[in-house]
Each structure stands twice: as C-alpha cells, then as structure tokens.
N, C-alpha and C positions, 0 to 999 in steps of 0.2 A: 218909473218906466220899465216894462220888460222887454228881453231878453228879443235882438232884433235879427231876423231873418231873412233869408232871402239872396238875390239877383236880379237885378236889368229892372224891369218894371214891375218885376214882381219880388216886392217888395212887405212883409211882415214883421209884428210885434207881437210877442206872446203876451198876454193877457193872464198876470198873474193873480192869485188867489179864485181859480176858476179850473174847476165848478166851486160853489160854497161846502158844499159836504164832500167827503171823499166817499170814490166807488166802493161797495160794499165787493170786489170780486176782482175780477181781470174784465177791462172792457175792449170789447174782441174788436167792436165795431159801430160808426154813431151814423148820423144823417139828417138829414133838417129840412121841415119842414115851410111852407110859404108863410106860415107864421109865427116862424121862429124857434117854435117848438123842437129840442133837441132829443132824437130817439138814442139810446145808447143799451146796446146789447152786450150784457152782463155774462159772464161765468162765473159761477158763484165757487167760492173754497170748497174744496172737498170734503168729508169729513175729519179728514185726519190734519186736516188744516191747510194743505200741500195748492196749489193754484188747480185754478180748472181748466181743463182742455176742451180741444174742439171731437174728442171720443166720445165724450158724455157725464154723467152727473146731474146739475142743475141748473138753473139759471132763469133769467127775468131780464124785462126792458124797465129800466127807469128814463122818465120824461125832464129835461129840464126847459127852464127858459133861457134865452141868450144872455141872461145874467149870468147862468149858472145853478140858479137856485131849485131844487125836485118841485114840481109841480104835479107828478103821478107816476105810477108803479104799476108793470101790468103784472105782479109777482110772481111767484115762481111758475111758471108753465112749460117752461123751455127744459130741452135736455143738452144742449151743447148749442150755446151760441153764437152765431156766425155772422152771415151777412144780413147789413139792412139795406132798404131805396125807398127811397120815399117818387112815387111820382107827382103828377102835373095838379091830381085832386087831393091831394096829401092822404095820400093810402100807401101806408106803409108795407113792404115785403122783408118779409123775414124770411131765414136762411136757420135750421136749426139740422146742423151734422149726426148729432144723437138720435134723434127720432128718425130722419130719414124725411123730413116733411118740409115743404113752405107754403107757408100761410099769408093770407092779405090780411091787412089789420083797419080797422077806422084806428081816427087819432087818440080815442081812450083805449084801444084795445081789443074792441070786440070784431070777432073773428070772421072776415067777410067772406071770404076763400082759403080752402086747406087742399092742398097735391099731396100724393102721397098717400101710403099707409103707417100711423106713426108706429113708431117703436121694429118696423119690419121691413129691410131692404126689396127693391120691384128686382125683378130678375136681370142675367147680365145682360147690360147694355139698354134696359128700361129705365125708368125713372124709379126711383132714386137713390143712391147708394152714397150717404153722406154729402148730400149737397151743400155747395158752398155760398154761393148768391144766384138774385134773381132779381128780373129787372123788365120794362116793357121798352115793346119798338114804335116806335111814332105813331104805327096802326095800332096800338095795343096790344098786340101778343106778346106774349110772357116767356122771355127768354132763361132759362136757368143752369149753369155750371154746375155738373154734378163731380166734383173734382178729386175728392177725398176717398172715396171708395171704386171709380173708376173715372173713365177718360173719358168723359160724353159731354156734349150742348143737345140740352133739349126745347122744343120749340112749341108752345099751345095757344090758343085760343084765349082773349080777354075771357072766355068765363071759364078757362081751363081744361078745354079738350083736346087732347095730344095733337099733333100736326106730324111732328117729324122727333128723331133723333139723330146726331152726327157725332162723328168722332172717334178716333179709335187711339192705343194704345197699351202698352201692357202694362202692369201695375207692379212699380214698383217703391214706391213713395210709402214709406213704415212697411215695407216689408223686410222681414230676418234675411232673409238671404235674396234679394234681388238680381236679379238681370240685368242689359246695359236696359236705357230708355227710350222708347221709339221718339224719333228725331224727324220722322220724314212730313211733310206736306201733310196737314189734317190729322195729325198725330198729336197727340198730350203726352205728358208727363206733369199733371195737374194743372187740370185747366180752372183755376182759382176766381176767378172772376171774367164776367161779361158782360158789356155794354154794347147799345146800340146808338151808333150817332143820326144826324139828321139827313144824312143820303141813303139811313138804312143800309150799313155796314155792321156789321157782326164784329166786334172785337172783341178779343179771347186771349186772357192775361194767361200764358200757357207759364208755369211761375216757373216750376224745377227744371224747364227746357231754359228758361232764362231769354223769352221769347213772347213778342205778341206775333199774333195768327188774325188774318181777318179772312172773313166769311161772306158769301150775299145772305138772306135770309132763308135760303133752300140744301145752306150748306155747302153750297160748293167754296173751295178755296178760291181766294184773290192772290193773298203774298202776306210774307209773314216781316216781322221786324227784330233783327238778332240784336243779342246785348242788352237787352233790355234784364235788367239785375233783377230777381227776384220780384215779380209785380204781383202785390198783393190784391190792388184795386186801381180802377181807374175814373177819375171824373172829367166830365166834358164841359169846359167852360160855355159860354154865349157867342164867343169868336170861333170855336169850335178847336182850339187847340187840348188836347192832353194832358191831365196831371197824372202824372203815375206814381203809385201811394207802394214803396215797395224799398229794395237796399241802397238805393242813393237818396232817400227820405222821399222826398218828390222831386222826379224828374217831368220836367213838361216837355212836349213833342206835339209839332206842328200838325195838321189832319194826315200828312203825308209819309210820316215818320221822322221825320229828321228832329234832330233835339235843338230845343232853343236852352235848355240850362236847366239846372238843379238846384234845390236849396235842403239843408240838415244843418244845423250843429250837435256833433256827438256828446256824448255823455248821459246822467243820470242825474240831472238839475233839472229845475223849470226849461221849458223852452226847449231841451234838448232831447236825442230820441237815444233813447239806449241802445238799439238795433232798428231795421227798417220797421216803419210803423206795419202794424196789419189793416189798419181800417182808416178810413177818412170819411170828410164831405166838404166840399167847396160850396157855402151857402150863396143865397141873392146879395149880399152885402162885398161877396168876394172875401171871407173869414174862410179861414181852410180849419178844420177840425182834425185830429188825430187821435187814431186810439192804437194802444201795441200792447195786443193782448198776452205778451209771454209773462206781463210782470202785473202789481195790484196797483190802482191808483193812477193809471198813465193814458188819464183822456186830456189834453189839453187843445186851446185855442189861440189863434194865430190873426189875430187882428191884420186888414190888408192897409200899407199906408201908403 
C-alpha cells in the first residue's frame, strides 16, 4: 500500500513504483490525456550536470501510460519546459519559457500550432516574453500567461490570431535589485498560470502576489482571492471546484473562493512533496498527478480512494 493522502472526501494513495523508468531531467510539468496518455514536460540536466530551469537549455516531452511505462518521446525540441493542457480533442499545449513560444501538439508530437517567434522575445507588453501556460476557453480561444518575463494575459483566436492583451505590472521576479510589486486590481507580480472555467471566468494564478485574480474574457477585473500561497497551477474539477497545485501541496476552493481544504505530506519519500509541487493534472479517473520541477525524478501519482 502507498503512502495515503488527503482530507474530507478527497481522499488519495500514492501509487508507488510509478512511473517504471525514472525522469531523465526535472519534470517541470504533466497532464493527461482522454486516453490515458501521460504528457510530462522534461528539463533536461544541463551540461555541467546542475538541474534545468525554466531560463533555458533543453528539454523534451516524454509520453507515458497510466501504468507508468514510456510509450513515446517527442525529443529534445524544447528550450525550457514549462506548462502543459491538454484539451477536449487531446491536443496538447505547451508552454516553452526558453524560446519564448507555444505550440499545439497532436498526441505523437507533431506541431499543429506554434505563437511566437522562437528563440526571440515580441515587444513590451506583446506576446511573448517567457510564457508560462496556455490553455482554451469553452469557445476555443487560447488563453496564455506570459508570466516570467513580464506581467500579461494574452488572449487569441482557436487558429491563433491575437484578440487582446491585459495586465500590467512591474517586473520584479529575478531581478538584481527590484522594486516593491504592483499589488493593485489587474496587476501581476507573475501571473503563472490561467484557466478558464465553464461560466467563462478568467482565472489568473498571480503566484509572487500570493493571489488569484479573476477576469471576464475582455479583461476586465471581477475580484481577486488573497492567500492563496504560492499557486503554481490550477485545475478545474466536473463539480467545478478548484484544485490549487502550489505551497499548501493542493489546496481546493469552492467556484467562489472559499476553501474547502488542503492535502501534502512534507518531505523527500514517495508520496511526499519536498516543496509546493510546480505542475499537476487531475485526470478522468479523479488521479491528481504531480511534478516539482526544482528537483530530478519527482513526477508522482495519487490514486483517488
């Protein structure tokens, strides 16, 4: 039996000796597909051995199945791996900080849709300056957190034609000598992740404010939700409540904000998270997945009981 997790109804076992093979890197980030198929976005070691970040280097998606076992490898293509989603026809979106790009993927890989120019940041306040994830709205537009190199949500078209940009703030997240952080109403201080629910709400993991933000889809602010620790990611269950992938492991919150509870056990064993995870997915089966990409080897799954 492993290692058992959880609160209230939400209820978990880790699923030890999973994956079968160990991550060849740090995996920053995973997400699953309707059949089963697990995408897990890799940073590869850097030359000198040292982990890989979300600045750049290299990196690759390996495919497993919900055994655990590789079943494909889209190899090395990536410059800094970040966020994945899979949507409704399992077409993957990737999030690659290094190049400054995301891409659509079918489920072997090949490249359906690319934003961006790779290797070259779009100007301030365009897309894209180290983007972090990207995701669609019930219509299909393609929402993306460009979070890492500045404060924006930007907003396009199912085939990728700009719509809008929002958001503002000043950058101070890795910088040498920074500033305080804007704090106010539509402001970031990394806006790390975005999701849209099924009323077509905007929400915006604002991480370093320690704060989610919600949005209509034209950008305008609704209200934000304080305390929220560190939210790396979020996923939207069928009831439509909140998992939040961030430094209370996962916390879940009702559509309205209020918290129904949290679940982590600390540490560096099976099961447990060494620090807030960076990445998840909550599949069809209700299995929550985890990846925490500061360290090697730390995708694990969480069987729901």
């Amino acid at each position: 039996m492993g290692r058992r997790v959880g609160f209230g109804k939400f209820q978990y076992e880790h699923v030890e000796n999973w994956p079968k093979q160990p991550i060849r890197g740090a995996a920053a980030d995973v997400a699953i597909d309707s059949t089963g198929r697990v995408y897990v976005g890799v940073r590869n070691d850097q030359p000198d051995g040292s982990l890989g970040t979300s600045k750049g280097g290299t990196g690759h998606v390996v495919v497993l199945d919900r055994d655990g076992k590789e079943i494909g490898n889209w190899g090395n293509f990536a410059s800094a791996s970040h966020g994945l989603w899979v949507n409704q026809d399992d077409e993957v979106f990737f999030a690659d900080t290094g190049f400054h790009t995301i891409s659509k993927h079918a489920p072997n890989g090949e490249v359906l849709l690319s934003l961006g120019t790779k290797g070259q940041p779009g100007a301030p306040g365009a897309p894209f300056n180290r983007p972090t994830h990207a995701v669609q709205a019930p219509n299909g537009d393609i929402f993306v957190s460009d979070g890492y190199g500045q404060n924006r949500i930007h907003r396009f078209t199912a085939k990728g034609e700009h719509i809008l940009s929002f958001g503002s703030g000043r950058l101070v997240f890795g910088e040498p000598n920074p500033g305080p952080p804007s704090t106010g109403p539509g402001e970031f201080n990394v806006p790390h992740d975005v999701v849209v629910d099924r009323d077509s709400r905007v929400i915006v993991s604002d991480r370093e404010n320690d704060r989610v933000q919600i949005f209509t889809t034209d950008g305008e602010f609704v209200t934000m939700w304080n305390q929220v620790m560190h939210s790396n990611k979020i996923q939207i269950d069928p009831d439509g409540l909140l998992h939040i992938i961030g430094a209370k492991g996962v916390e879940v919150r009702n559509p309205d904000g209020t918290v129904v509870g949290s679940w982590a056990d600390w540490g560096d064993g099976p099961g447990q998270f060494v620090r807030g995870p960076h990445g998840g997915w909550l599949d069809t089966d209700g299995s929550f997945y985890t990846a925490e990409a500061g360290f090697r080897n730390r995708l694990q799954k969480f069987v729901r009981v």
